[in-house]
C-alpha positions as CSV (number, residue, x, y, z in Angstrom):
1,X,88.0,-6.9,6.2
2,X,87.3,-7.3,2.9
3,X,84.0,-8.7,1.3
4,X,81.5,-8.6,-1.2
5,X,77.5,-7.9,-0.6
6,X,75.1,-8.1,-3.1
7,X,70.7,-7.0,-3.4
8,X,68.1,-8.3,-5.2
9,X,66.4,-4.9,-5.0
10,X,65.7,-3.9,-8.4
11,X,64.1,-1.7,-8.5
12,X,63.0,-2.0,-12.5
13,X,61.0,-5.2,-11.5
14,X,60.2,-5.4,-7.9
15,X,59.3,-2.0,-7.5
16,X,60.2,-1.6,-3.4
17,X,58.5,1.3,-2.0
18,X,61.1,3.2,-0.3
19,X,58.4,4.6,1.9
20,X,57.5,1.6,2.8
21,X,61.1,0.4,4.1
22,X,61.6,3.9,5.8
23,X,58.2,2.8,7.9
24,X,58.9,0.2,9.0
25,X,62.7,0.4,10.3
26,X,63.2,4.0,10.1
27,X,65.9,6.2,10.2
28,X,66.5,5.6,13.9
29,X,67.6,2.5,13.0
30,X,70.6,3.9,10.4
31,X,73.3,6.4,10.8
32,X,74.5,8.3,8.0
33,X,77.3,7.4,5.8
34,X,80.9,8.9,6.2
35,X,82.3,11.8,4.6
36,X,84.9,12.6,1.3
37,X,83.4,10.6,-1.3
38,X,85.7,10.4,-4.2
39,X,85.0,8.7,-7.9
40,X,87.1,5.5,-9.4
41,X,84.8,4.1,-12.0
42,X,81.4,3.2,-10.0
43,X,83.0,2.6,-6.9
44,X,82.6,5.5,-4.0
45,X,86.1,5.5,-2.4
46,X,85.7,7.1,1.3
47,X,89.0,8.1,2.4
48,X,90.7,9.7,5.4
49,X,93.2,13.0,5.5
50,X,95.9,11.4,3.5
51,X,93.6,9.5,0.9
52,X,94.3,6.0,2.2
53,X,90.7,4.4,1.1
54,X,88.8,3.4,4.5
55,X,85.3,2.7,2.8
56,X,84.2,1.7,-0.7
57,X,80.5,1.5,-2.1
58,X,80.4,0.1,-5.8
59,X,76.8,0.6,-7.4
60,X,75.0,-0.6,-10.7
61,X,74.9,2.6,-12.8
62,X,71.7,4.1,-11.4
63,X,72.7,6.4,-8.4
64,X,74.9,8.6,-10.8
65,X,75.4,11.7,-8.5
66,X,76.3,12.8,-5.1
67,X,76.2,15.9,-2.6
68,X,77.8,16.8,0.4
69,X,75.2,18.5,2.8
70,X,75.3,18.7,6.3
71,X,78.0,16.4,6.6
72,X,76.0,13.1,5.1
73,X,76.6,11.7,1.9
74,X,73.2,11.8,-0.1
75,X,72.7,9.6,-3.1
76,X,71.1,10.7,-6.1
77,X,69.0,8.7,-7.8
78,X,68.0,9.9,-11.6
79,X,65.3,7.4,-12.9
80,X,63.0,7.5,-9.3
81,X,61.9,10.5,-7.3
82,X,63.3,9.5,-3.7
83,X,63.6,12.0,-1.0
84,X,67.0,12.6,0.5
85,X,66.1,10.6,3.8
86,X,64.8,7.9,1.8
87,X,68.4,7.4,-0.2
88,X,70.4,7.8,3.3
89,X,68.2,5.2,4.3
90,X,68.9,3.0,1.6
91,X,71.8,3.4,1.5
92,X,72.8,2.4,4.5
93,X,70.7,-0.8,4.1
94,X,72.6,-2.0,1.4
95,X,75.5,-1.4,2.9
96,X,75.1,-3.1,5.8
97,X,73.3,-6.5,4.8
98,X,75.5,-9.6,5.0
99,X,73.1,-11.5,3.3
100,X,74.5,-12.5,-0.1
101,X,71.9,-12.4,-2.8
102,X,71.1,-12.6,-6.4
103,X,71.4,-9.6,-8.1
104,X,73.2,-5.8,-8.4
105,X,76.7,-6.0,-6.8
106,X,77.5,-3.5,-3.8
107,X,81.4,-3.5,-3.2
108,X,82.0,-3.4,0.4
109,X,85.4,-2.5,2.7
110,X,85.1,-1.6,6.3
111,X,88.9,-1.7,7.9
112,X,87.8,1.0,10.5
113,X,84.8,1.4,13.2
114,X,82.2,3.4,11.6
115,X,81.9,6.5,14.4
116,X,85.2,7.7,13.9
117,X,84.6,8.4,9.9
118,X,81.8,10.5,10.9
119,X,83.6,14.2,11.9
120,X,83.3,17.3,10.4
121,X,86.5,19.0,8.8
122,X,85.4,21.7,11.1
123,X,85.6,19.7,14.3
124,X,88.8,18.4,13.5
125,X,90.6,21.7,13.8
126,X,88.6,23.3,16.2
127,X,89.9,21.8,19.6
128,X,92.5,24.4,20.6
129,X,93.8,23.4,24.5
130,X,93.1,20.3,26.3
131,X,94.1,20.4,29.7
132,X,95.9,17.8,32.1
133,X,92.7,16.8,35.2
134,X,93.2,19.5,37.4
135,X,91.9,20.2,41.4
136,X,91.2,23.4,40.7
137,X,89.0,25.2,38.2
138,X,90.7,26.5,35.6
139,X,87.7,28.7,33.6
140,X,86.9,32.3,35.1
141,X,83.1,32.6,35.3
142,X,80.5,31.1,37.4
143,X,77.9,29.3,35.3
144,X,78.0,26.3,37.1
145,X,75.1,23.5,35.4
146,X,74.7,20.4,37.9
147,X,73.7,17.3,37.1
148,X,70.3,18.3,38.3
149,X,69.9,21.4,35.6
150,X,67.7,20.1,33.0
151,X,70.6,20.4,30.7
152,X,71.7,17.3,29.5
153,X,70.3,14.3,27.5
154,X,71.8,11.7,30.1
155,X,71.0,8.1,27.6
156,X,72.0,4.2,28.0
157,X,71.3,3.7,31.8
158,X,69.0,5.1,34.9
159,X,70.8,7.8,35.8
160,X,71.2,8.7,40.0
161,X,72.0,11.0,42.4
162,X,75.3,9.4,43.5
163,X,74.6,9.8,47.4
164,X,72.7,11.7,49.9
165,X,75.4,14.3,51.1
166,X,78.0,16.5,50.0
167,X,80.0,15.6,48.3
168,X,78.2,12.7,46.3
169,X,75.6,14.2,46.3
170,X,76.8,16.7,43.3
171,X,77.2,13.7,41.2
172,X,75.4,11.2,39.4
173,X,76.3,7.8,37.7
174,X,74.6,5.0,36.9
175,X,72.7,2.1,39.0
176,X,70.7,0.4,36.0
177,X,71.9,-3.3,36.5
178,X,70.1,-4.8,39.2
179,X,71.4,-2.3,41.8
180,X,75.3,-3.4,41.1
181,X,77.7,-0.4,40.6
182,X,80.6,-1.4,39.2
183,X,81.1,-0.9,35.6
184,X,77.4,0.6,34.8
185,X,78.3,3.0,31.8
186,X,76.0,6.3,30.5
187,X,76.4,8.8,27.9
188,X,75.8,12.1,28.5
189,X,75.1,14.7,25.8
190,X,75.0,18.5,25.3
191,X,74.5,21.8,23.5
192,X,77.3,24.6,24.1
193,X,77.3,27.9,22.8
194,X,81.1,28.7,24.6
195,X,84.4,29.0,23.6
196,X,85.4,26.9,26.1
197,X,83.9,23.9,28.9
198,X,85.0,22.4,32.4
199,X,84.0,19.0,33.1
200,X,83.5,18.5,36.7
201,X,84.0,14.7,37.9
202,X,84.6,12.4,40.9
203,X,88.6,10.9,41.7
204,X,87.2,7.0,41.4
205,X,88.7,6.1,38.3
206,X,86.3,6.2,36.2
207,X,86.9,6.8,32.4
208,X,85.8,9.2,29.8
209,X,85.6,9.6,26.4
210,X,84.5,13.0,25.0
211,X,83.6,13.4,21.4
212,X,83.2,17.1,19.7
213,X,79.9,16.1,17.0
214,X,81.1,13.0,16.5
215,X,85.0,13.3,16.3
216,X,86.6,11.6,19.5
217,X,88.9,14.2,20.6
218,X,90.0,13.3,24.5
219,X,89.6,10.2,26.5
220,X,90.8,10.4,30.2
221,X,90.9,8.8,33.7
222,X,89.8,10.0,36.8
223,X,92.5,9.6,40.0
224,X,91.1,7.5,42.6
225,X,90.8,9.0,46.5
226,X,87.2,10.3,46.5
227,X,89.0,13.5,45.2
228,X,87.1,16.5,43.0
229,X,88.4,17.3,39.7
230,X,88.1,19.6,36.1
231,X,89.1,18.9,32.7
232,X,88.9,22.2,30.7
233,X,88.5,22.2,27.0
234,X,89.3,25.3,24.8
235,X,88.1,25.7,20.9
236,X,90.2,27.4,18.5
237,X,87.2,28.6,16.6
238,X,86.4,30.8,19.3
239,X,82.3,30.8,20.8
240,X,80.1,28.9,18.7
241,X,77.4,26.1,18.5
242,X,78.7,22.5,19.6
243,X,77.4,19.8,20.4
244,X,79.3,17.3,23.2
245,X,79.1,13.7,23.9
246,X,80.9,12.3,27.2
247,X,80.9,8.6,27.2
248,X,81.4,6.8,30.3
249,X,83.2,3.4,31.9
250,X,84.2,2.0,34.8
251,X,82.0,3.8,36.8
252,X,82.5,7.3,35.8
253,X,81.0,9.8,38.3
254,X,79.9,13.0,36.4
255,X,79.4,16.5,38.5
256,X,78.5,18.7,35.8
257,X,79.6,21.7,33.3
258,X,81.2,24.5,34.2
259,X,80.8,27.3,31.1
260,X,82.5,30.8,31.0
261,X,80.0,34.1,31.2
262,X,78.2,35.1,28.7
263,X,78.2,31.2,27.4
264,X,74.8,28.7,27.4
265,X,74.4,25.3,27.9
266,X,71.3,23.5,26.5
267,X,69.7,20.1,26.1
268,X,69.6,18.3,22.6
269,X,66.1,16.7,21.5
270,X,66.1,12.6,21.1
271,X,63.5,10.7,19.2
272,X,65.9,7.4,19.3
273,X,64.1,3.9,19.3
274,X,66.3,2.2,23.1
275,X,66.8,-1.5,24.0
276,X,68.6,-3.1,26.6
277,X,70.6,-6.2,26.2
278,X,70.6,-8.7,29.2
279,X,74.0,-10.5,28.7
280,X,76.6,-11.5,31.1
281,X,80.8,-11.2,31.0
282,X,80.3,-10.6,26.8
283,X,78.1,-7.4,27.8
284,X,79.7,-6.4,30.8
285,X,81.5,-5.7,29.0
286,X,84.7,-7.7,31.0
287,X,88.3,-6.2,30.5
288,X,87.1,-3.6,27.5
289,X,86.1,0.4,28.2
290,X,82.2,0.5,27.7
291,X,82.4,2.7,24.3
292,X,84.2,-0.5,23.0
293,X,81.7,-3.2,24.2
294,X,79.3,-4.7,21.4
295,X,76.5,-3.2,22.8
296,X,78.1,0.5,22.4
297,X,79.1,-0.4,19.2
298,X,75.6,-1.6,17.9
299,X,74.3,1.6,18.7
300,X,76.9,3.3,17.2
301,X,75.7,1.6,14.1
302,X,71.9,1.4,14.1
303,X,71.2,4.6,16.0
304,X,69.3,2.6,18.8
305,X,69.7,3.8,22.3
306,X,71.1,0.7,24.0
307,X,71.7,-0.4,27.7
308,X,73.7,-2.7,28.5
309,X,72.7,-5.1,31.5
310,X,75.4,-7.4,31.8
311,X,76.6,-9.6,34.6
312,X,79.6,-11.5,34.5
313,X,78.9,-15.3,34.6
314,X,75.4,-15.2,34.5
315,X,72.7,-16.6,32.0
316,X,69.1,-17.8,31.9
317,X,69.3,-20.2,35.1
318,X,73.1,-19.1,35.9
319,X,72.9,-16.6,39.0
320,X,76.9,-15.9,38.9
321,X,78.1,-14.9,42.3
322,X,78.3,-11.9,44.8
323,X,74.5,-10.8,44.7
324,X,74.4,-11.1,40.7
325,X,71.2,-12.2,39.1
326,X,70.5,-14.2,36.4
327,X,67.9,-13.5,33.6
328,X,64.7,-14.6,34.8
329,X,65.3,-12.2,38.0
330,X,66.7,-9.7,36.6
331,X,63.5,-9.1,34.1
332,X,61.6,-7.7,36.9
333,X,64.8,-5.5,37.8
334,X,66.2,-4.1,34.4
335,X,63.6,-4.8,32.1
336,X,59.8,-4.0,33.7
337,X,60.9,-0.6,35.4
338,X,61.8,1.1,32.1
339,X,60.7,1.7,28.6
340,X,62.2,-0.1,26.0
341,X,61.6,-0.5,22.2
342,X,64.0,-3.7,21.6
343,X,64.9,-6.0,24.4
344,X,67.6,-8.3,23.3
345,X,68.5,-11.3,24.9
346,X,71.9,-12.6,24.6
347,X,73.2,-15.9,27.3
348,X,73.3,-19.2,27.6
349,X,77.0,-20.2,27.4
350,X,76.8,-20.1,31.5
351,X,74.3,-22.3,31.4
352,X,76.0,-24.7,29.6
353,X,77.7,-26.6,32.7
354,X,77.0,-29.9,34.3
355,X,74.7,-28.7,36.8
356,X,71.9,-27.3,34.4
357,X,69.8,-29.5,32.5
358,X,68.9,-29.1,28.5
359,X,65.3,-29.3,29.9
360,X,66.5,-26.5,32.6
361,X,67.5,-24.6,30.0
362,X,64.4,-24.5,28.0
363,X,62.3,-24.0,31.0
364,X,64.4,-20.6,31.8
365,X,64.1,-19.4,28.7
366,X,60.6,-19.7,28.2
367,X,60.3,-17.9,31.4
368,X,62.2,-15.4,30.6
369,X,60.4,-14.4,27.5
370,X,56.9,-15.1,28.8
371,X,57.9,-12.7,32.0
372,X,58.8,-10.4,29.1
373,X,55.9,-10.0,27.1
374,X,53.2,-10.3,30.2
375,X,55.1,-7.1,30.7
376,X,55.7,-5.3,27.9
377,X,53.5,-6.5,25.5
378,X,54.6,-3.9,23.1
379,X,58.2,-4.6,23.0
380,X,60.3,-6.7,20.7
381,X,62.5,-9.5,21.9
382,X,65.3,-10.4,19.6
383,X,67.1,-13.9,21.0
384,X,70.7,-13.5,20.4
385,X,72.6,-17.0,20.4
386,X,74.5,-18.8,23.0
387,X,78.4,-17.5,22.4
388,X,80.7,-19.7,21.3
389,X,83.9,-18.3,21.8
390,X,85.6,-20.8,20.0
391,X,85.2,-23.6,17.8
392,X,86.0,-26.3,20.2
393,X,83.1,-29.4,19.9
394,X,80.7,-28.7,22.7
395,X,77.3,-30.6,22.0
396,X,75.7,-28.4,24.9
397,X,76.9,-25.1,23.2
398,X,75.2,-26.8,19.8
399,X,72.0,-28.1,21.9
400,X,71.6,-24.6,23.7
401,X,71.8,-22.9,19.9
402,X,69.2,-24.8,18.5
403,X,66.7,-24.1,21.9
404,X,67.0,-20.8,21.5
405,X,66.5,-20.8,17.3
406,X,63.3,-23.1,18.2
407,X,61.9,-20.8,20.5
408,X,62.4,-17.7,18.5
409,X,60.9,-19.5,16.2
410,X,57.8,-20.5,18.2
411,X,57.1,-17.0,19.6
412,X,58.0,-15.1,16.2
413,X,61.0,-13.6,17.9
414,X,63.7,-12.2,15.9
415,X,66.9,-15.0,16.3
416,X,70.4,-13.9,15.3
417,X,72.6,-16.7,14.8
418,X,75.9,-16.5,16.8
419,X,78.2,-19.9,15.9
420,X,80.0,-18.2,12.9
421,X,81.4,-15.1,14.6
422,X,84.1,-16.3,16.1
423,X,86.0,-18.7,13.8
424,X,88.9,-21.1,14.6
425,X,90.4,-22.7,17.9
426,X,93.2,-19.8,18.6
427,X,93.1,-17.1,21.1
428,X,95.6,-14.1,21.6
429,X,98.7,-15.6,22.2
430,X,98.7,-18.2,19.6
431,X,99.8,-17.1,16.4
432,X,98.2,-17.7,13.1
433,X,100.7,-20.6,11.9
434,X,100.4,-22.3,15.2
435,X,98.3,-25.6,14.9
436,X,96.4,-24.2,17.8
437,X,95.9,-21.5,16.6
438,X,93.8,-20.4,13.5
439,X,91.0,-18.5,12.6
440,X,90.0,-15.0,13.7
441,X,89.8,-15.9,17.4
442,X,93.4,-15.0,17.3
443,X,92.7,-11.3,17.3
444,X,89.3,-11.6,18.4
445,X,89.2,-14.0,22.0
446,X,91.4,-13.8,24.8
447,X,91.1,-11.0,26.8
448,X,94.8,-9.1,28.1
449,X,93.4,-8.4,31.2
450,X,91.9,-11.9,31.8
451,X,94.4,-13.8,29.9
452,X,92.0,-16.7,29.4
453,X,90.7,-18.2,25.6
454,X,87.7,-17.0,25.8
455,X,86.4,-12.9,26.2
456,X,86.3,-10.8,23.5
457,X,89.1,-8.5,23.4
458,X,88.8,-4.9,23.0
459,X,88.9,-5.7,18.7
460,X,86.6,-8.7,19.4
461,X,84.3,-6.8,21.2
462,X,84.0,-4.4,18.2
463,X,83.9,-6.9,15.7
464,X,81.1,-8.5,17.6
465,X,79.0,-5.3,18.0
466,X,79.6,-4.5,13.5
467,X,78.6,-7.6,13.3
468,X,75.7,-8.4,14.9
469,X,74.6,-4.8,14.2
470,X,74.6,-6.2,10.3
471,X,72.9,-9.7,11.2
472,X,70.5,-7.4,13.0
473,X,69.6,-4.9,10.1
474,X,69.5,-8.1,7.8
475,X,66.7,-10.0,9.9
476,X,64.9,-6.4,9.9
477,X,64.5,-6.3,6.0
478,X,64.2,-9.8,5.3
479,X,60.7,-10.0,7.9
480,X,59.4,-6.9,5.7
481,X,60.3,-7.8,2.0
């Protein structure tokens, strides 16, 4: 995607406390930029191993120098005294507002996900031998860490003891969404000092994604049966410091790290702001692996611990079928029992059918909020529009939009506007020239798995998250300038 953004921050005649911004959205909110910045005029040309140009950053002349440290791209500015976390932070502000405004141009190309710009050189060539998912063990040693050890940072659902007795009882997965287990995704993350790990996991076919810092280096699938199995994973660069991310879908049942003698394991620190976004199919997420899902990919982008409480068609009123909940329930199930920062609140296109009201509608919402805050006084709800997968006339998909707006807007909530995301009446399947087909729902709606016109597809799903990750950031820094 290519695209222009510009800022009226000048900082000449406005005089924005950067201290001030960090405050009040902090660097929780922002990851850092990516690596390999190279010069062409005043435009910062990020590019990958073989110098095609991933990421560009034009600026006005000010920030005139850069450094690599630590694997974050600092900005120097030489007319204001800014600390280094207070540039990153900036930074990344600009570069992610989709506002357009009236002053310095900010270049802006983004034709990859963020994350996978992120790796150190070092990562890249450090994985040595991956194996096939194995029965057996394949490390010698006996430094076994269950899922009980104190070990691992376990984020973006409540994780459980899988069952009572052995063998589910050596693993744990997650039961976050109104007691339905299903799709429930988790991250788990961890400190190694090893030349080598074993992770231990249940045959239900549940995936994985494993990421070495924050280069994605193995994504697997469990067998199904009930079975136990390993996946081993050897580093060239011999025993060293590393930190490990295994991201979960479809259920994935994790037993554990298995570490050779003479290795330790240890459990990273987290100082993370976490929400939970109450959504249904959209946030399920239906058809896509759970790193994909928006809600994954928001975090990936604002640093937020996110959960995803989705329910296929569900909404406000909407209670879906077999056991599922809709929103007003499900407050008291996935919202009041845990802590959260941000709870984001993102439905209504189930509601939309003949047998719900307008009036209905409003009702539920209301509830739902007012449930919400009774509760958690000191969390913020951000109302996320009704989705409109298409751009087919619906006046209850207009009517439900402007409820939501006008609520937000009575309660001071945060609203993020949802009708220009998806653009055009086509869906995968229809090409670009066909008269039914046009606009980025092409690439963006249609799910393979569901073959229907109107679930994100794995792309959309992404696109979704980048997106309303920016509209997010956006509504952050208008409310504070």
């Amino acid at each position: 995607m290519n695209g222009k953004l510009v800022c009226d921050i000048d900082f000449q005649e406005k005089k924005i406390k950067l201290s001030d911004l960090e405050q009040t959205v902090q660097n929780s909110l922002l990851t850092p930029l990516p690596l390999n910045p190279q010069f062409n005029d005043n435009i910062i040309e990020f590019v990958d191993d073989d110098d095609n140009i991933i990421y560009a950053l034009g600026f006005d002349g000010k920030l005139k120098s850069t450094s690599n440290e630590s694997g974050k791209l600092v900005l120097k500015n030489l007319e204001e005294d800014y600390s280094e976390n207070q540039i990153l932070l900036l930074n990344n502000v600009l570069t992610m507002l989709t506002k357009t405004y009236t002053k310095k141009q900010f270049a802006f190309r983004e034709d990859v996900r963020l994350e996978s710009l992120y790796y150190n050189q070092r990562d890249k060539k450090d994985i040595c031998y991956i194996s096939e998912i194995s029965s057996n063990s394949n490390i010698t040693g006996t430094l076994y860490h269950p899922i009980t050890s104190q070990k691992y940072l376990y984020s973006a659902g409540n994780i459980v003891q899988m069952g009572n007795s052995y063998p589910t009882n050596l693993f744990a997965h997650s039961n976050h969404v109104t007691g339905v287990d299903f799709t429930c995704s988790f991250t788990i993350d961890f400190l190694i000092n090893a030349n080598e790990f074993e992770i231990f996991c249940y045959g239900n076919s549940g995936k994985a994604r494993i990421k070495l810092g924050n280069l994605v280096i193995d994504e697997f699938e469990t067998p199904a049966g009930g079975n136990l199995f390993f996946k081993k994973y050897q580093f060239n660069g011999g025993k060293a410091n590393r930190k490990i991310t295994i991201q979960t879908s479809d259920n994935f049942k994790f037993g554990g790290i298995k570490i050779s003698d003479n290795s330790s394991l240890s459990k990273p620190i987290s100082t993370r702001k976490k929400a939970v976004f109450m959504s249904d199919s959209f946030g399920e997420p239906a058809g896509v692996k759970a790193w994909n899902s928006f809600v994954q990919v928001f975090s990936d982008i604002t640093g937020i611990e996110c959960w995803a409480s989705g329910l296929g068609g569900t909404g406000y009123i909407n209670p879906g079928q077999n056991g599922r909940t809709n929103f007003q329930t499900r407050v008291d199930t996935d919202v009041i029992p845990y802590s959260f920062d941000y709870i984001f609140l993102a439905g209504g296109l189930n509601d939309t059918g003949d047998a719900y009201s307008a009036a209905n509608f409003r009702n539920a919402v209301e509830n739902t909020i007012n449930k919400i805050k009774n509760a958690k006084p000191n969390a913020e709800i951000v109302i996320i529009g009704n989705w409109f997968p298409r751009a087919f006339e619906n006046a209850k998909w207009d009517e439900y939009q402007y409820i939501l707006s006008d609520i937000a807007s009575q309660n001071n909530l945060l609203f993020i506007d949802t009708k220009d995301i998806f653009e055009g009446i086509g869906y995968i399947g229809h090409e670009q020239i066909d008269a039914i087909g046009n606009g980025n729902t092409n690439i963006y709606v249609g799910n393979p798995n569901y073959e229907d016109s109107t679930h994100p597809s794995t792309e959309g799903q992404i696109f979704l998250g980048k997106t309303l990750a920016k509209k997010f950031i956006s509504k952050k820094i208008q409310k504070i300038l």
